[in-house]
C-alpha positions as CSV (number, residue, x, y, z in Angstrom):
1,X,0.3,-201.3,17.6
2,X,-2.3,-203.4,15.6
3,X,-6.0,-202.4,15.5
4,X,-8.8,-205.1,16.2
5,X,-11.1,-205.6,13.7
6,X,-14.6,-204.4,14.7
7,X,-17.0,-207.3,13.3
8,X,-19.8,-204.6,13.5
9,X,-17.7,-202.4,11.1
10,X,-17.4,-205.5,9.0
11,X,-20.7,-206.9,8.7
12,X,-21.7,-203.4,7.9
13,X,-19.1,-203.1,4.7
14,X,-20.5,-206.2,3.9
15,X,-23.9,-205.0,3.9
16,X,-23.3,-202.0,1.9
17,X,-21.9,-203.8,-0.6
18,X,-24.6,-206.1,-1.0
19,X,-26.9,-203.0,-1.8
20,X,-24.8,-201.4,-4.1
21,X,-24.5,-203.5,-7.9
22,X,-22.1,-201.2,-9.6
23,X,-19.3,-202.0,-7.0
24,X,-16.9,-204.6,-5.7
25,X,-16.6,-206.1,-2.1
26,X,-13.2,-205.8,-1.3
27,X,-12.9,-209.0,0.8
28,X,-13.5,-211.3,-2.2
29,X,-13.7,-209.2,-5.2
30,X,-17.6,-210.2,-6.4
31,X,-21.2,-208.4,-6.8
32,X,-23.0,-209.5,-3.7
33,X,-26.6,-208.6,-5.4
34,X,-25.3,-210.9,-8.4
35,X,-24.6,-213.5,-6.1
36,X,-28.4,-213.0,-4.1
37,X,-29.9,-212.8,-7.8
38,X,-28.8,-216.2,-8.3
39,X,-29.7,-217.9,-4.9
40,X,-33.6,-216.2,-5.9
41,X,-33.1,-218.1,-9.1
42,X,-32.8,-221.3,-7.6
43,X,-36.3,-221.3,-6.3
44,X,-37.8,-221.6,-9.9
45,X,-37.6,-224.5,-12.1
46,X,-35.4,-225.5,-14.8
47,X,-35.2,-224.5,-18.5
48,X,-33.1,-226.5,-21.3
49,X,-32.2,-225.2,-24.3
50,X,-31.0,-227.4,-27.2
51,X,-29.6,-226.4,-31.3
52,X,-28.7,-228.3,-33.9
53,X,-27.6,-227.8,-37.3
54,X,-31.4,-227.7,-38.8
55,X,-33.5,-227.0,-35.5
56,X,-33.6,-225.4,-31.5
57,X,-35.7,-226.5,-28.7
58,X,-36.4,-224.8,-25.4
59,X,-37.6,-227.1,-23.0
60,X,-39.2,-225.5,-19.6
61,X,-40.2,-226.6,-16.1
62,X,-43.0,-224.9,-14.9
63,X,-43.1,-225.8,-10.7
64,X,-46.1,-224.6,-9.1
65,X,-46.0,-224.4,-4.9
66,X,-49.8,-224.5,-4.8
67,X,-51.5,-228.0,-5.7
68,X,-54.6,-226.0,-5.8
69,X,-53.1,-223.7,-8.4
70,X,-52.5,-224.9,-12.8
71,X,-49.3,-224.5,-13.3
72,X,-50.2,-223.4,-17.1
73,X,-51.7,-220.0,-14.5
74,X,-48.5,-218.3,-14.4
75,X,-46.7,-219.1,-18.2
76,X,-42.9,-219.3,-18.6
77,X,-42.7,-219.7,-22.1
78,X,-43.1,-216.7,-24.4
79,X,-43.6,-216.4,-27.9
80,X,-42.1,-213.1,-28.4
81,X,-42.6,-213.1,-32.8
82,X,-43.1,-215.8,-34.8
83,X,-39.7,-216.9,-35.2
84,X,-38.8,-216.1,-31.5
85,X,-39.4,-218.4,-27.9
86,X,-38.2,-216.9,-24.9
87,X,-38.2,-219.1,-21.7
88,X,-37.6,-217.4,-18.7
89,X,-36.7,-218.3,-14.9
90,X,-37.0,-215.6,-11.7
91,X,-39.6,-213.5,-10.5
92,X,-43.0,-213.6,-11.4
93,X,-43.1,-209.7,-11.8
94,X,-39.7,-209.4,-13.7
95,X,-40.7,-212.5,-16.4
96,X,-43.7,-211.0,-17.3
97,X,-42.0,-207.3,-17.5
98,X,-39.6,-208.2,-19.6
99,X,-41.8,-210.5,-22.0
100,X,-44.2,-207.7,-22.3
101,X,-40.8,-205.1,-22.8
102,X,-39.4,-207.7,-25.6
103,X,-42.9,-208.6,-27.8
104,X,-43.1,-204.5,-27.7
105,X,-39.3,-204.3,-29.6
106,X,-40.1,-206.6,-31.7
107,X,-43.7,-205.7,-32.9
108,X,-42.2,-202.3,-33.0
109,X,-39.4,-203.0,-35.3
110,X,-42.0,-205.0,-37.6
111,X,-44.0,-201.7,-37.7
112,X,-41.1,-199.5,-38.2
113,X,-38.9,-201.5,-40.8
114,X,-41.5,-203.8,-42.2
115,X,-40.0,-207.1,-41.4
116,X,-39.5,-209.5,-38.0
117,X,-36.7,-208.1,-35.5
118,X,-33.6,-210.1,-35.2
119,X,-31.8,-212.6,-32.7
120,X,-29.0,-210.1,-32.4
121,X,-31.3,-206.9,-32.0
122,X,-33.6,-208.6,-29.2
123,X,-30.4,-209.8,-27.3
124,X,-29.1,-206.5,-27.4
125,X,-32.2,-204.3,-26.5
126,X,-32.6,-206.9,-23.1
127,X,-29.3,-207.2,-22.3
128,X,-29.6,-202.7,-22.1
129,X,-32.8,-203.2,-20.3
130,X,-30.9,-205.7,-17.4
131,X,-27.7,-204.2,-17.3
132,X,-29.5,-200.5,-17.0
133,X,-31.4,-201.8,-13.9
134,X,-28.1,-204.0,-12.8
135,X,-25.6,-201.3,-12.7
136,X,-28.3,-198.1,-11.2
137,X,-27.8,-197.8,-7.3
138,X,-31.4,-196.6,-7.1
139,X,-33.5,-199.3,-9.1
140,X,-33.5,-203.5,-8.2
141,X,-32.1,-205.3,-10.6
142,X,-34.2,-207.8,-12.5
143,X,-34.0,-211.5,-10.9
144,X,-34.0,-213.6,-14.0
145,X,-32.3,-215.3,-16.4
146,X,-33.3,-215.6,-20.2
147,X,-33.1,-218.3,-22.7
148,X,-33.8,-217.0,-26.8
149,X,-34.4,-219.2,-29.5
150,X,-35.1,-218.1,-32.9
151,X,-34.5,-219.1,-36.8
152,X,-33.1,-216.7,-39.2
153,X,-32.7,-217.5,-43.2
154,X,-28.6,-216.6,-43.1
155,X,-27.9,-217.7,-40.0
156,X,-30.4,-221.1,-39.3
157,X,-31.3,-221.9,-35.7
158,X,-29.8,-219.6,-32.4
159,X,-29.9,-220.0,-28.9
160,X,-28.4,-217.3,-26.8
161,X,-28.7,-216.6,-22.9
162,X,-29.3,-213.6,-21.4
163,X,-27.3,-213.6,-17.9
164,X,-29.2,-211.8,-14.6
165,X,-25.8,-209.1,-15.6
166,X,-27.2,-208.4,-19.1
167,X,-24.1,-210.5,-20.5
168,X,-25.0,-212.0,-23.8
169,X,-24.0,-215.8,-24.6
170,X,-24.5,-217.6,-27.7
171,X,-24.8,-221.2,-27.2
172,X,-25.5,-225.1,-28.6
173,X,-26.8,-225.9,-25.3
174,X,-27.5,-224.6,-22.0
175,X,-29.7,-224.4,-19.0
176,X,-30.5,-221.9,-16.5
177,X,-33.0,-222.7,-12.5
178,X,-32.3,-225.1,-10.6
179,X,-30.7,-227.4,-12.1
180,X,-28.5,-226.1,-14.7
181,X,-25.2,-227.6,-13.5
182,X,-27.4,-231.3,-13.8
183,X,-28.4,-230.6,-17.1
184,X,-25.4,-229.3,-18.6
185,X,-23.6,-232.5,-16.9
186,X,-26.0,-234.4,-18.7
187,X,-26.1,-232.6,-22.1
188,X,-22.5,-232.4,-22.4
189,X,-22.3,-236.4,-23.1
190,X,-23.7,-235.6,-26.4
191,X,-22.8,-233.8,-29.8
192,X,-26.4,-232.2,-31.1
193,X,-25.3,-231.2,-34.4
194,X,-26.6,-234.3,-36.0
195,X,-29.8,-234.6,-34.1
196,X,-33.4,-233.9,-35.8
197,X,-36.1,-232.0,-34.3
198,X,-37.8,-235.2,-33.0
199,X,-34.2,-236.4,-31.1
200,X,-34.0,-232.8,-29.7
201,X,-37.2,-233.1,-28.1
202,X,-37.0,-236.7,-26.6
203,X,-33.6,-235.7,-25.1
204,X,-35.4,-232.0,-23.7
205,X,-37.6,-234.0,-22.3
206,X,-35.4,-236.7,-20.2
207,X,-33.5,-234.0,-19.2
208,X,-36.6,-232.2,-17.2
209,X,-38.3,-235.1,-16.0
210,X,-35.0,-236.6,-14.5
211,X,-34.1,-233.4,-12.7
212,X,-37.7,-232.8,-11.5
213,X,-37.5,-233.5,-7.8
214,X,-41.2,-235.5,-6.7
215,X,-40.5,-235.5,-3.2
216,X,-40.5,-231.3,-2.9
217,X,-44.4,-232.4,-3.8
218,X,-44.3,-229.6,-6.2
219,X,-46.8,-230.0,-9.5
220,X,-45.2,-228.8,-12.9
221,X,-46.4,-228.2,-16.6
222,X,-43.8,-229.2,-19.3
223,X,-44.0,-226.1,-21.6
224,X,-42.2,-226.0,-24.9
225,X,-41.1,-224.4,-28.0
226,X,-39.5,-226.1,-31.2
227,X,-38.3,-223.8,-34.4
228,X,-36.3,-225.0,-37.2
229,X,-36.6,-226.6,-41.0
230,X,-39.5,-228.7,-40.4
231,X,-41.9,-225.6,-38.7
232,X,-40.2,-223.8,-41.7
233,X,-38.5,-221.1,-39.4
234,X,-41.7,-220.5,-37.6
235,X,-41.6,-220.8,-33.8
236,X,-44.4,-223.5,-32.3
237,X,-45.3,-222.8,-28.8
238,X,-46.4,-226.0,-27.5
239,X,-47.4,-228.2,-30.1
240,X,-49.1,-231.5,-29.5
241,X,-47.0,-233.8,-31.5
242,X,-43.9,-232.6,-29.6
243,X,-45.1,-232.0,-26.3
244,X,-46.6,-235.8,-26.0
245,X,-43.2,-236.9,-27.4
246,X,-40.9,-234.6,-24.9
247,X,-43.3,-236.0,-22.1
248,X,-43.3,-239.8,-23.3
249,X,-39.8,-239.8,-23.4
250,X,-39.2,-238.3,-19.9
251,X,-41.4,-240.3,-18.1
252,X,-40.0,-243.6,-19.8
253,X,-36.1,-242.4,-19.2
254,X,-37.0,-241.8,-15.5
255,X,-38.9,-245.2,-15.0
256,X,-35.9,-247.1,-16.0
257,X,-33.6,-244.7,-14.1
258,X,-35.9,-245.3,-10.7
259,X,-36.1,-249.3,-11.7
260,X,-32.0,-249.1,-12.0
261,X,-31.6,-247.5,-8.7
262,X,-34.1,-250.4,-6.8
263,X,-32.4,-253.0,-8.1
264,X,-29.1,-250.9,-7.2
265,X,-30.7,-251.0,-3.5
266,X,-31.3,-254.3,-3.1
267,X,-28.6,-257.0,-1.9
268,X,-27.7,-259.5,-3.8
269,X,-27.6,-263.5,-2.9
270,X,-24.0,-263.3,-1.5
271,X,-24.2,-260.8,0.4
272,X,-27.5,-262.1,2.0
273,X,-25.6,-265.2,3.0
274,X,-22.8,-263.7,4.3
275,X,-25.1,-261.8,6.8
């Protein structure tokens, strides 16, 4: 004779398993808190990251929900040493944790070993910190996700991405908020290995402004950082040649996108006839 399923018992299991990060559901195999990590994450903005063979850019947009609040308030680009950016998406609380926990490592190791920490020794020490938090019943994990840029004399420009489960991904380009899956649709039409620093900028800068939503009537600071053969392996948080550039070219590329999509709109003479 066949049970009936209790919907209580199951809503419960489901529940549980929601809590608890260092185990499966066993309806659909996946880490419910992985999956609520990343709903949180799409309430931020959205962060580019771009490498060629000479340079890396990181590319961030910083929303703000308060008109009555600067957006440059609450920072989410981080200069963690001088040859590393770090732009990060998620909690306000867990950003600025984890900036603080990374410029520590790496001004340590410069006090320790006399010299500037590396891409593969940061990644590490933050993927530990996340996966620590991720995988311990009795601490919340941390609700970001990371984007690390640096330059390195053997190895040229890096990007990597930390993932909100502390896994470690090296990449040519990615994204991470809100609208990673437009911007790695739009950045996969393109090979970057050729591109200069200024051509890595302009395109940074289309990307954000043409995923930037106006109608939400959120306000948002472009924030930047730019590292490669012409900074001579020195990261520049923000710099004014660049940012005017990235911003230039995003608001021309989404002027001719919105003029495209009026003329798109509007009915042509044959059809007006035929009505």
């Amino acid at each position: 004779m066949s049970e009936d399923k209790d919907p209580g018992r199951e809503m419960h299991s489901q529940w549980r398993f929601s809590l608890n990060a260092d185990s499966y559901a066993p309806t659909d195999g996946r880490v419910y808190s992985l999956k609520s990590i990343h709903r949180c994450l799409q309430n931020s903005g959205t962060a580019v990251g771009i490498r060629s063979e000479s340079s890396v850019v990181l590319a961030v947009e910083n929303l703000t929900g308060n008109r009555y609040i600067s957006p440059d308030t609450y920072p989410r680009f981080f200069v963690i040493d001088g040859h590393i950016g770090m732009a990060v998406h998620g909690l306000r609380g867990d950003v600025y944790a984890l900036a603080e926990n990374a410029r520590f490592e790496a001004s340590l190791v410069r006090r320790t070993s006399e010299r500037g920490i590396t891409m593969k020794e940061l990644c590490d020490h933050l993927s530990k910190i996340v996966k620590l938090c991720f995988q311990h019943n009795a601490a919340r994990p941390y609700t970001v996700s990371i984007l690390l840029s640096g330059w390195e004399p053997q190895h040229g420009p890096q990007l990597y991405k930390v993932e909100p489960s502390g896994a470690v991904v090296s990449h040519a380009s990615c994204a991470i908020g809100v609208g990673e899956e437009q911007a790695l649709a739009l950045m996969e039409k393109y090979k970057f290995d050729a591109f200069d620093m200024e051509e890595l900028v302009k395109m940074s800068g289309e990307i954000i402004y043409s995923i930037h939503d106006d109608g939400k009537g959120k306000t948002f600071l472009l924030e930047m950082g730019v590292v490669g053969v012409q900074t001579q392996g020195q990261l520049d948080c923000n710099p004014m040649p660049w940012s005017e550039i990235a911003k230039k070219a995003g608001e021309e590329f989404k002027a001719k996108a919105s003029a495209m999509a009026k003329e798109n709109e509007q009915p042509s003479v044959t059809d007006t006839h035929k009505t």
